[in-house]
Structure formats: structure tokens, C-alpha cells
C-alpha positions as a Markdown table, in Angstrom:
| # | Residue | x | y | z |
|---|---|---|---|---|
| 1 | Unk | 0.0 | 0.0 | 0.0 |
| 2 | Unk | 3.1 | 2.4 | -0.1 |
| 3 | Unk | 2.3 | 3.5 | -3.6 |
| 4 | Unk | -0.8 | 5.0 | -2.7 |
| 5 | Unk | -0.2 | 6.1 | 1.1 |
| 6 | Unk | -0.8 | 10.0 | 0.0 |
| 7 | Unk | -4.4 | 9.1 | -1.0 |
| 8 | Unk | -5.0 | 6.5 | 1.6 |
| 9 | Unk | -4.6 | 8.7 | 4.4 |
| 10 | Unk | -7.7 | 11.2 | 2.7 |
| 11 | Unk | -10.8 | 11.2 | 4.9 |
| 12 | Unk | -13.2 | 8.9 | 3.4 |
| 13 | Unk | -10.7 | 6.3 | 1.6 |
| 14 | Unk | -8.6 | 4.6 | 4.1 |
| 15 | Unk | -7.2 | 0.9 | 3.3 |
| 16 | Unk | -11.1 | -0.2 | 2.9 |
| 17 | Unk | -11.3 | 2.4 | -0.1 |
| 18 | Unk | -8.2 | 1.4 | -1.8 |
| 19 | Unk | -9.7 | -2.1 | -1.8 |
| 20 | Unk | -12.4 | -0.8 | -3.3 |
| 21 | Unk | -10.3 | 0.5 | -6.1 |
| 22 | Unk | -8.3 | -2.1 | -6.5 |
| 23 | Unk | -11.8 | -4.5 | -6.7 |
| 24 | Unk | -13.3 | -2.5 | -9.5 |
| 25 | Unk | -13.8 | -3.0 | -13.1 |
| 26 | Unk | -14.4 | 0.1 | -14.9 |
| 27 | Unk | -15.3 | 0.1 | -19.1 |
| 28 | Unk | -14.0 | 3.3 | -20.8 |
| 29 | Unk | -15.2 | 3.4 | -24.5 |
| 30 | Unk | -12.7 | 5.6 | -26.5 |
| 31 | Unk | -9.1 | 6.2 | -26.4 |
| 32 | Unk | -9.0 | 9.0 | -28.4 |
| 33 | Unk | -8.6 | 12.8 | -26.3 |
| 34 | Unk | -11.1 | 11.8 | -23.4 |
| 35 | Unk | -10.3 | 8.6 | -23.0 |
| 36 | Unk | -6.1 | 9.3 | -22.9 |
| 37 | Unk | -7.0 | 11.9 | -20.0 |
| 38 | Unk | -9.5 | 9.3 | -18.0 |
| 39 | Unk | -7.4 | 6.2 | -18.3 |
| 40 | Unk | -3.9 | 7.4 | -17.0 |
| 41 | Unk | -5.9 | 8.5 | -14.1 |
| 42 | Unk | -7.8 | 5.2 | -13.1 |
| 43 | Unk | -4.7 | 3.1 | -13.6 |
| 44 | Unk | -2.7 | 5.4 | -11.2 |
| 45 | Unk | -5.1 | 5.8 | -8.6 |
| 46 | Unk | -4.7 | 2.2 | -8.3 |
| 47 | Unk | -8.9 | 0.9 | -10.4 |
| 48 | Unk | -8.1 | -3.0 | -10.5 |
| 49 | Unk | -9.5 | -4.0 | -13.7 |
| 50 | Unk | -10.1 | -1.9 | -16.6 |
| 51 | Unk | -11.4 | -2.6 | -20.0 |
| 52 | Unk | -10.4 | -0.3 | -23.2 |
| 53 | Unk | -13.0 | 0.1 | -26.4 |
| 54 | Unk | -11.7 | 1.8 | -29.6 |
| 55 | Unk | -11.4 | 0.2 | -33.1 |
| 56 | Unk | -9.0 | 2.8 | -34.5 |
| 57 | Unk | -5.7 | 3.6 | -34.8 |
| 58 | Unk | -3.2 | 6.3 | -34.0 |
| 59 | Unk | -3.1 | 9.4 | -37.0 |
| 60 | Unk | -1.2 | 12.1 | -36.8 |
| 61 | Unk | -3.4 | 14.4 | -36.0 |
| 62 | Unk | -4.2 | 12.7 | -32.8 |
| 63 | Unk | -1.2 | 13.5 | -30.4 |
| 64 | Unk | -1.4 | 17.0 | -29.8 |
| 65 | Unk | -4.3 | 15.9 | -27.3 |
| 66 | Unk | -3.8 | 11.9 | -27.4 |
| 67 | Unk | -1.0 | 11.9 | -24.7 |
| 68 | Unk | -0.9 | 8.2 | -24.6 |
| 69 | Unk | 0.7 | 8.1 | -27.3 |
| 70 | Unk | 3.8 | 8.9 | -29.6 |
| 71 | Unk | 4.9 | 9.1 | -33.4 |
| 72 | Unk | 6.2 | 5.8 | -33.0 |
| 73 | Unk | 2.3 | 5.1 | -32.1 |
| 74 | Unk | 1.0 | 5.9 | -35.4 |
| 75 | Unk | -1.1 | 3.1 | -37.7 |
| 76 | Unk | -1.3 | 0.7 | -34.7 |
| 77 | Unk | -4.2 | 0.0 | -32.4 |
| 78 | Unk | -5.0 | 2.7 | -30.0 |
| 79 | Unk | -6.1 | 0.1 | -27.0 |
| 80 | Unk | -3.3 | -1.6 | -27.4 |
| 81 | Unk | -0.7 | 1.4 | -27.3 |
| 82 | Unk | -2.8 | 2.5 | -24.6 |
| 83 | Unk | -2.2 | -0.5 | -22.9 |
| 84 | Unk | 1.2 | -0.4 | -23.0 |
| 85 | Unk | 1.6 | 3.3 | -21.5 |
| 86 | Unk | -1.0 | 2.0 | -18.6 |
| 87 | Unk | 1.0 | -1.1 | -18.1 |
| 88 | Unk | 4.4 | 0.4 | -17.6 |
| 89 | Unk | 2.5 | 2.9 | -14.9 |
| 90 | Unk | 1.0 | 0.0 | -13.4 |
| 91 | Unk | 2.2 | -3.4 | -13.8 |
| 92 | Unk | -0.4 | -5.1 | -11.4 |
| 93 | Unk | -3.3 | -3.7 | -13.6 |
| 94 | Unk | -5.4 | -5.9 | -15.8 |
| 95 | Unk | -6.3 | -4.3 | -19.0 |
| 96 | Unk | -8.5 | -5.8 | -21.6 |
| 97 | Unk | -8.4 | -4.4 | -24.9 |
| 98 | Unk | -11.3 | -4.4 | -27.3 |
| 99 | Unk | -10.3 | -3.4 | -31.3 |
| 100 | Unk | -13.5 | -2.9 | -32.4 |
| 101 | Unk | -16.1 | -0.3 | -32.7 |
| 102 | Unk | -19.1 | -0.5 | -30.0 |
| 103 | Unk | -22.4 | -1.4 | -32.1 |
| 104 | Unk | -25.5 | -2.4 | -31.3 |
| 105 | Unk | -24.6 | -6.0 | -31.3 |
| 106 | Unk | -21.9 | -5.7 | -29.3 |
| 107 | Unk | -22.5 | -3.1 | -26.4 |
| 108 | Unk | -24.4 | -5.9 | -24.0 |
| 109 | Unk | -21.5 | -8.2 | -24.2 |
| 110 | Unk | -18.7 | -5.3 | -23.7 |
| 111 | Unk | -20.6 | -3.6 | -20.3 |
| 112 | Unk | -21.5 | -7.3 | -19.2 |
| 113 | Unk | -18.4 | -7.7 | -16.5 |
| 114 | Unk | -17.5 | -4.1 | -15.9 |
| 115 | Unk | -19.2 | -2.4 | -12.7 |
| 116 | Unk | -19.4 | 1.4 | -14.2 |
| 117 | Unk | -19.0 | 2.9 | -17.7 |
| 118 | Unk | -17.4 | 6.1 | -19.0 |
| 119 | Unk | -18.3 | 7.5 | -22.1 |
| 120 | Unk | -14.8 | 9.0 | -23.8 |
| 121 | Unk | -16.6 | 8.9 | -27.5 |
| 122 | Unk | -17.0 | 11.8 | -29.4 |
| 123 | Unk | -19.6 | 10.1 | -31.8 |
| 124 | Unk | -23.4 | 10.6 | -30.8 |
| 125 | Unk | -24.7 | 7.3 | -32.3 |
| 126 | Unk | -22.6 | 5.7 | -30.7 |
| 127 | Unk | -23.8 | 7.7 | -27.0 |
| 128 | Unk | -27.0 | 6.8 | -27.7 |
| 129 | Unk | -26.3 | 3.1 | -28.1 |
| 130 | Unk | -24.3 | 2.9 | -24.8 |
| 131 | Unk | -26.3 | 5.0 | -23.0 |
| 132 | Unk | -29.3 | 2.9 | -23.7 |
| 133 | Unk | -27.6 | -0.5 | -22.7 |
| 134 | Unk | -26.3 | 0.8 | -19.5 |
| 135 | Unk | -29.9 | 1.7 | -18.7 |
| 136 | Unk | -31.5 | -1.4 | -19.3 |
| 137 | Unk | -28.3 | -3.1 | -17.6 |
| 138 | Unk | -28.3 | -0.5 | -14.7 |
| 139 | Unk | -25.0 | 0.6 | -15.1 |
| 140 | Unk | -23.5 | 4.2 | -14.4 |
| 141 | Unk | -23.0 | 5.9 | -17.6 |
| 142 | Unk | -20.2 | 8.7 | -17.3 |
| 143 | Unk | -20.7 | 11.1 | -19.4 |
| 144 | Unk | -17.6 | 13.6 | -21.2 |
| 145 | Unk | -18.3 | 15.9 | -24.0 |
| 146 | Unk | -15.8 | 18.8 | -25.9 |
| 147 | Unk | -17.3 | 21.5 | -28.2 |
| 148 | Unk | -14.1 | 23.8 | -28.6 |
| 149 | Unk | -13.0 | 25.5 | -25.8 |
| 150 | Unk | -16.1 | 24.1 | -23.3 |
| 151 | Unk | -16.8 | 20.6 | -22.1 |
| 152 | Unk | -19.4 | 19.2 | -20.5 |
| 153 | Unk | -19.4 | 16.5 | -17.7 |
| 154 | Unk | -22.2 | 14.3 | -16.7 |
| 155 | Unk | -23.2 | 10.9 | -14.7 |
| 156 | Unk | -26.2 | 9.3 | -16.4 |
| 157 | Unk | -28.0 | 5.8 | -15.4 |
| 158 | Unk | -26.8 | 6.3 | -11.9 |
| 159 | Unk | -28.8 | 4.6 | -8.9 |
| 160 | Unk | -32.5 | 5.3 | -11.0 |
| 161 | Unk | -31.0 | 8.5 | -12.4 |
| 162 | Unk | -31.6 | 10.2 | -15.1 |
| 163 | Unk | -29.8 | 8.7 | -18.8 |
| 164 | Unk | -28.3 | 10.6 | -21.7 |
| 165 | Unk | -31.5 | 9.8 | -24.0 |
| 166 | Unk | -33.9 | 11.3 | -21.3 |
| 167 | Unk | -32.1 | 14.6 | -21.5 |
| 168 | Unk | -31.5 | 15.0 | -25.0 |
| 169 | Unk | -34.3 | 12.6 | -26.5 |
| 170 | Unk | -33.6 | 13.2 | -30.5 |
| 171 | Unk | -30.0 | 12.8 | -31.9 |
| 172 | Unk | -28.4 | 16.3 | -33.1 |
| 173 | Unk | -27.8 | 15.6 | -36.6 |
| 174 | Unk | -26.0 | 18.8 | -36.9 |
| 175 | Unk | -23.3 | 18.0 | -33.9 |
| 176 | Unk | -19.8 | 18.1 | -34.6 |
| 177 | Unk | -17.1 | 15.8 | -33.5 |
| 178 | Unk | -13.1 | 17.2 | -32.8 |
| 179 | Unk | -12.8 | 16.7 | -36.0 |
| 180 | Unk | -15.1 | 18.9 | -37.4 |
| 181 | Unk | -15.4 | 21.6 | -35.0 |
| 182 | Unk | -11.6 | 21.7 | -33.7 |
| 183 | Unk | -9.8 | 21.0 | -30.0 |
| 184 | Unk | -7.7 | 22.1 | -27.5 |
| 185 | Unk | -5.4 | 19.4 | -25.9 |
| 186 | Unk | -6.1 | 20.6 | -22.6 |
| 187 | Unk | -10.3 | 21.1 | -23.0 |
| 188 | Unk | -10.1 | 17.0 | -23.4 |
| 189 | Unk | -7.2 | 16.9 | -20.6 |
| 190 | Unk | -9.7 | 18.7 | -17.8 |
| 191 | Unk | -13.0 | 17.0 | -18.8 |
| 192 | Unk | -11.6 | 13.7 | -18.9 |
| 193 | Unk | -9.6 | 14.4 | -15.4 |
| 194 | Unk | -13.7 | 15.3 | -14.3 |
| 195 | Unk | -15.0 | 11.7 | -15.6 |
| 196 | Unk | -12.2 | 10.1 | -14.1 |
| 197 | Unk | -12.8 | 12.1 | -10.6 |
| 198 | Unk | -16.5 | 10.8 | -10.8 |
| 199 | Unk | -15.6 | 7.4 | -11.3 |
| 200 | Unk | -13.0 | 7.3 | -8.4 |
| 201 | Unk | -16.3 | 8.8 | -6.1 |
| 202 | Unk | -18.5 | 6.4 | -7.1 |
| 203 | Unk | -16.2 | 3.3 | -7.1 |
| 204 | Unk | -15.7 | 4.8 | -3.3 |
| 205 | Unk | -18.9 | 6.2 | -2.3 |
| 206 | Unk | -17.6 | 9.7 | -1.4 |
| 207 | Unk | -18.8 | 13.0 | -2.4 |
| 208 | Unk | -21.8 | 14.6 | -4.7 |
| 209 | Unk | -22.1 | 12.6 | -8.0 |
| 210 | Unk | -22.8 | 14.4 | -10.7 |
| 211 | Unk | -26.4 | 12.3 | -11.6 |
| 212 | Unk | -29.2 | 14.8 | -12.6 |
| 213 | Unk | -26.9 | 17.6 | -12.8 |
| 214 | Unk | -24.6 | 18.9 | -15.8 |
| 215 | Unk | -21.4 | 20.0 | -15.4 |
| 216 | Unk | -19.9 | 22.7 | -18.0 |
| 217 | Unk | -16.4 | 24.4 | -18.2 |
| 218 | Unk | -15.6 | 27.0 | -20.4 |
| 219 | Unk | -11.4 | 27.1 | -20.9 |
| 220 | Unk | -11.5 | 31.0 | -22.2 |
| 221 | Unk | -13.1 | 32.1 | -19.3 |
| 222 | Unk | -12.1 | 29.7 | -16.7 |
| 223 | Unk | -15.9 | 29.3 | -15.7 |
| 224 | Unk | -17.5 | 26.3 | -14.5 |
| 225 | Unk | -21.3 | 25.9 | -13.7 |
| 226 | Unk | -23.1 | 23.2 | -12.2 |
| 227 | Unk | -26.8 | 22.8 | -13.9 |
| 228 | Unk | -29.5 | 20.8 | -12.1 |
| 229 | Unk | -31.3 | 18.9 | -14.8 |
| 230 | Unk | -35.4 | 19.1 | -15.6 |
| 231 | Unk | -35.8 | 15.8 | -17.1 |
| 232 | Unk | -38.5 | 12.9 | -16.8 |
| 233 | Unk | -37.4 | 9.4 | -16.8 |
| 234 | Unk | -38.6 | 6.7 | -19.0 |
| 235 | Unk | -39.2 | 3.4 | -18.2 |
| 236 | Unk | -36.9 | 0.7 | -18.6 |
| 237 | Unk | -39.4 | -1.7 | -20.5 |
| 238 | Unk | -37.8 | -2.0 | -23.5 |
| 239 | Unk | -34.4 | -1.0 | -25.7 |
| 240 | Unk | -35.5 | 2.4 | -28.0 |
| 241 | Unk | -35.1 | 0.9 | -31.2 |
| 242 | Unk | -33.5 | 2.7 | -34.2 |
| 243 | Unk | -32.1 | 1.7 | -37.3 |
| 244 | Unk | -28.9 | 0.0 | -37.4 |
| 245 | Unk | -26.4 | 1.5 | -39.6 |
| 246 | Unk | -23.6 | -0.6 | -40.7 |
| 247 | Unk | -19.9 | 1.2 | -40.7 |
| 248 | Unk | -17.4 | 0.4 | -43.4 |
| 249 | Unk | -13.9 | 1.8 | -44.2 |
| 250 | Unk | -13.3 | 3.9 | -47.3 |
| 251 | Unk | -11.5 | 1.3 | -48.8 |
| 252 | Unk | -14.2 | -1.3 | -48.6 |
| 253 | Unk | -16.6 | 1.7 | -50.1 |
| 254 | Unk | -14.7 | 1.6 | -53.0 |
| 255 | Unk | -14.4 | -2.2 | -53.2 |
| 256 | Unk | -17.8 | -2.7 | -52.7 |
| 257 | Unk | -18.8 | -0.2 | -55.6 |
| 258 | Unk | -21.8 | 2.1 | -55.9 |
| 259 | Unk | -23.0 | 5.3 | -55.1 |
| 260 | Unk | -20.9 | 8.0 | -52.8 |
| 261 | Unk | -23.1 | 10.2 | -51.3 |
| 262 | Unk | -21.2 | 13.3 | -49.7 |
| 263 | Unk | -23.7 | 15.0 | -47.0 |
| 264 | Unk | -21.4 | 17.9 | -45.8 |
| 265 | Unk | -22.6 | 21.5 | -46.5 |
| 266 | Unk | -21.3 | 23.1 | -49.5 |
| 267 | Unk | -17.7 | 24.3 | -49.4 |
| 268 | Unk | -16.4 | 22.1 | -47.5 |
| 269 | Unk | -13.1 | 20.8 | -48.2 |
| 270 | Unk | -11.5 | 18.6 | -49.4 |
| 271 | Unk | -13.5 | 18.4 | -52.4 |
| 272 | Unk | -13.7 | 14.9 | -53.8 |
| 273 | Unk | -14.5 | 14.4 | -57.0 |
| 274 | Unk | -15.8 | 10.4 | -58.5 |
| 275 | Unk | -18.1 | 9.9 | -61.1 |
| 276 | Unk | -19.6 | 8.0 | -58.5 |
| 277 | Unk | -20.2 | 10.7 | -56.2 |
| 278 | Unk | -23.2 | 13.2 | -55.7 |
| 279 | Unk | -23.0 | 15.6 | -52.9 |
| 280 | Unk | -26.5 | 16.3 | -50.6 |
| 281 | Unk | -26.1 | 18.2 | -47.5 |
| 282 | Unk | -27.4 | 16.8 | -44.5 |
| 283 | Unk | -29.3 | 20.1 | -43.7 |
| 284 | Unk | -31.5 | 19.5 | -46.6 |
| 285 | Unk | -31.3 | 15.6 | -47.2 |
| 286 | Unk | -34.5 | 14.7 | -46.7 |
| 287 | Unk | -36.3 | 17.1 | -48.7 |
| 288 | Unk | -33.8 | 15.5 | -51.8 |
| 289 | Unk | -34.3 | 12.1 | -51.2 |
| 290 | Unk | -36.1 | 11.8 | -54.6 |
| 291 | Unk | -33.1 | 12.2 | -56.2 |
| 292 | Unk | -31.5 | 9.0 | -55.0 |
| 293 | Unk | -32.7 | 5.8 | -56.0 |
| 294 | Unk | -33.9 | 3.0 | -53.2 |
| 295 | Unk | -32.5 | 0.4 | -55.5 |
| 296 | Unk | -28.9 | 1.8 | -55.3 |
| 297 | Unk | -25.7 | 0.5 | -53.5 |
| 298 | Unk | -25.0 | 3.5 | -51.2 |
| 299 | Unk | -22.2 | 4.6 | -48.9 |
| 300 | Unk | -22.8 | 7.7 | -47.3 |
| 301 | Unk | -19.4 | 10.1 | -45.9 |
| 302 | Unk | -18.8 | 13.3 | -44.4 |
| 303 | Unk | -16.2 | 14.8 | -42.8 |
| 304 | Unk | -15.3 | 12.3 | -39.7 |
| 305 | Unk | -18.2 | 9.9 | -39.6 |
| 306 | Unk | -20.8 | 11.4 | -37.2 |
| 307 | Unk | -23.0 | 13.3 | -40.0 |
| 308 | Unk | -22.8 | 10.0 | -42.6 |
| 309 | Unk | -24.7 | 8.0 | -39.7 |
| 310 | Unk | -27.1 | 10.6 | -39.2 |
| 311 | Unk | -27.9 | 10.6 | -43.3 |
| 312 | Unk | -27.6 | 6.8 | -43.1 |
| 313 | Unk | -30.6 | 6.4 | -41.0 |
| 314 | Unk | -32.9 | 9.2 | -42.6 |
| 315 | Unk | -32.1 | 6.6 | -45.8 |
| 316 | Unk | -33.2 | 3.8 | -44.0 |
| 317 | Unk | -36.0 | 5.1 | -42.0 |
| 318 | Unk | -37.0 | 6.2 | -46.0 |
| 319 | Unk | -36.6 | 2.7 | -47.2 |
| 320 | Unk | -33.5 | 3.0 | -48.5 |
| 321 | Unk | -32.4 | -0.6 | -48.0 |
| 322 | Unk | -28.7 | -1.1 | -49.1 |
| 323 | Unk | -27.0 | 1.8 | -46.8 |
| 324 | Unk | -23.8 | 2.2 | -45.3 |
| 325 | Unk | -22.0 | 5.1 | -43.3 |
| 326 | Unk | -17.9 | 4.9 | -44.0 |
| 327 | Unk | -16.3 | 5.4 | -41.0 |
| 328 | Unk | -13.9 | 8.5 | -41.2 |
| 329 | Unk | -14.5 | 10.9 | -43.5 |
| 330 | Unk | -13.7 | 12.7 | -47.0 |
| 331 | Unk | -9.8 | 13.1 | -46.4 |
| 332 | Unk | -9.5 | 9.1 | -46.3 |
| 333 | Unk | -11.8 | 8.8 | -49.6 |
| 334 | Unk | -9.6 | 11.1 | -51.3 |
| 335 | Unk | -6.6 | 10.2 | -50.8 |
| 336 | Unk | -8.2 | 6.2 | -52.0 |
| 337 | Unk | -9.5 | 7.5 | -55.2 |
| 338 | Unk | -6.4 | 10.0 | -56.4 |
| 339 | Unk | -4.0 | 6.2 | -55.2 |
| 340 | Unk | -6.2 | 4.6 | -58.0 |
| 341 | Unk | -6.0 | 7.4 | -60.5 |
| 342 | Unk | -2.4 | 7.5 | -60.5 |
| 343 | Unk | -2.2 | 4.0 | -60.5 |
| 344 | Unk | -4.4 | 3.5 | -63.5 |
């Protein structure tokens, strides 16, 4: 117990709470910007058993706010260079790694053996889909959000508490991920030191909890405000369905042939140009849908990937049968087709 004397001897912890921590099993789903903040933080404070979701890999682009990782990092698996920074901080934690993307066929099986969730995704689809299975399994969701310079920090599903769906009950199709709308390293760093703080209070039953209440810090100002939340629960009968929209990789796109439809607004770049490509803005998608035939092969894109699921299901609720969202965005496209026009 030497390594964690200086927070053993808080009020409220104790050797009881450090077995507590050391009992626990926590999920964190992401290790992009949130989830780099939330993990180093669990795994030092001494959380037993924790569980890593992400199915992409290291870019560029990621580590001026991904502090897990290095340039040596890029192209392989986030969880698992995540694991290896966690492990050489801890080398009595257990860390499982899950490559994959969280679905709708797979959430109940990856919050199955974990006690608490936190939510480090910046994709809304994917929010909804954990939220909703943390509810019906009634598990604590933690909730982390980023737009710019504010963040936004919440606990959903807690002890009959209100979820993420009973707050915001229709998906934002206009919602931007880091991508889109742009982030500062240390917006992700604070709000993902805030999850990881609730966690550590829950796991040992000290403290407020953040469960109908919002948290929300704005970095430019240094203000923080604490919201009490005016929501009414649902029940818990059944899963809210909604259509399941399947996630494919640029490159399979191409491979799998058909019709590219690009739904960001106009003037956004870069511009790609296929013969196979027509261009319909979200914003005004579903006042164009007779221009897109219900028989065609389609794969939908955007700028990152959040905005392609949201067109994906307005197909599919339209009877649009043979839809797909790629995962990523225009940049990855691009640089596909201009491979295969040089090539050729």
C-alpha cells in the first residue's frame, strides 16, 4: 500500500477504499482525447481491472491531445498502445483491450463484467447506443463531452438517475465531432480528469455525484457551472429501437462499388471528386431524397463519420435498404481515389 499512502490517508478512503479501487472494473469506450485523460488517471489511482473500447488507430493528427501516445504510435491500435503506456505505470493492472467499434450487437457483451461505464466517444450514435444499454443493464454511464474551448461532464443511469436519451431525446444531426469543430489538448485533458474524478467517487462512495446535474467548463473564461437537470425518466421496458447502420472503411466503399453520397454542407473541403459521387447536405437531405434511387448500393461520408450516420438512418427510415456510413471521412476517400487514378 506504499504506492498509494498520500491518498489513503484522505478522509473517506482509508485501506477499505483502496480495496475498493483495487476490486473494480471500470469500461471506458474511446481512447481518443477523453479517454487518454481518463485512463492514466484510473490506472494510477490504483482501479483493478479496466477494460479499453476503440477500433482505430493512431493518426497524426491525434497527439497533440492523445498523450498516450507517440509518433512511434501511429497506424497501430489505439487500446493496445494505450495498454502499454497503462501497463508500464502499473504493472499489477489488468487491462482488456477491445479493437472494435461498439455497435448495437456488441454493447451488452462489452458492459457485461465491468461495474461502471465512462463514455470518452465523441460520436453521438454511438452515445445513444451505450447509454441505452447501461440503462437497461443499470450501469452508471459517465458522461464527457468537448465543443471547442467548453466541455461538459455528466453521470447518467446512476442509482435510477436520469440517462443521456432522457435529457437529449432526439439525436443532433447537426453535432460536430473534434474533427469537425476543432480542439484544444487541454479542454479534453480537464474534462476527462472530471470523468475520471466521478468514477474514483463512485467506485468509493464519497462525495456529490454528478447524476441529474450537468457539469460545464468553459477554458476561455475559466468558468465552471453546475446545472440541475429538468428531465422525466422513462421506463426501462424496452431498448428504444433505431435503425442499425452498418460502418465500413473507405477502402471497402470503393471495393464494394456504388454510389458515394457526400452530405457535408457546401464548401467544404476537401472536395472529392468520382463519377460515383453526388453531394446532398445533411441540412436538406431529406427534402432531396427523390433524387437518389432506393435500388442503389449506397455509402454515405462526411467529414469524420458522425453526419454520414445521421444521413444513413434518414435513408433507412426512408426505405432506402442497401446503406452504409464509411467510418472516417472525405480526407480518407480522397486520398483512395487519387492512389487509384495514378495508378491507372
Amino acid at each position: 500500500m506504499e504506492r498509494f499512502q498520500r491518498q489513503t490517508i484522505l478522509p473517506g478512503i482509508g485501506i477499505s477504499g483502496q480495496q475498493k479501487l483495487q476490486d473494480s472494473k471500470v469500461l471506458v469506450v474511446g481512447a481518443g482525447g477523453l479517454g487518454c485523460a481518463v485512463l492514466p488517471y484510473l490506472a494510477s489511482a490504483g482501479v483493478g481491472s479496466l477494460g479499453i473500447v476503440d477500433g482505430d488507430k493512431v493518426e497524426l493528427s491525434n497527439l497533440h491531445r492523445q498523450v498516450l501516445y507517440s509518433e512511434k504510435s501511429i497506424g497501430e491500435f489505439k487500446v493496445l498502445e494505450s495498454e502499454k503506456a497503462l501497463s508500464s505505470m502499473n504493472s499489477k493492472l489488468t487491462i482488456t483491450t477491445y479493437p472494435v467499434f461498439l455497435t448495437h450487437e456488441n454493447v451488452d457483451n462489452l458492459i457485461a463484467d465491468y461495474d461502471l461505464v465512462i463514455d470518452a466517444t465523441d460520436n453521438t450514435e454511438v452515445r445513444y447506443i451505450l447509454d441505452e444499454a447501461c440503462r437497461v443493464a443499470g450501469k452508471a454511464m459517465i458522461y464527457g463531452s468537448i465543443f471547442r474551448f467548453q466541455g461538459q461532464v455528466s453521470v447518467f443511469n446512476y442509482q435510477g438517475g436520469p440517462s443521456y436519451r432522457s435529457l437529449f431525446p432526439e439525436e443532433d444531426q447537426s453535432s460536430l465531432n473534434c474533427a469537425e469543430a476543432g480542439v484544444l489538448g487541454t479542454t479534453v485533458g480537464m474534462i476527462g480528469m472530471l470523468q475520471a474524478n466521478e468514477a474514483l467517487k463512485i467506485i468509493l462512495g464519497i462525495g456529490e455525484i454528478l447524476s441529474g446535474k450537468i457539469l460545464i467548463y468553459n477554458m476561455l473564461k475559466n468558468d465552471q457551472q453546475i446545472f440541475e437537470l429538468a428531465v422525466q425518466m422513462e421506463p426501462v421496458s424496452e431498448k428504444v429501437t433505431s435503425p442499425t447502420i452498418d460502418l465500413i472503411s473507405a477502402e471497402k466503399a470503393l471495393v464494394e462499388g456504388g454510389l458515394l453520397l457526400d452530405v457535408r454542407e457546401l464548401g467544404e473541403k476537401p472536395v472529392v471528386s468520382s463519377e460515383y459521387c453526388i453531394k446532398i447536405p445533411l441540412s436538406v437531405l431529406e427534402s432531396r431524397l427523390d433524387e437518389i434511387s432506393k435500388e442503389a448500393k449506397i455509402s454515405v461520408f462526411c467529414q469524420a463519420g458522425t453526419r454520414a450516420i445521421s444521413a444513413a438512418k434518414i435513408l433507412k427510415k426512408a426505405n432506402f435498404m442497401q446503406v452504409k456510413a464509411i467510418r472516417g471521412g472525405a480526407a480518407d476517400l480522397l486520398k483512395l481515389i487519387t492512389n487509384e487514378k495514378s495508378i491507372s
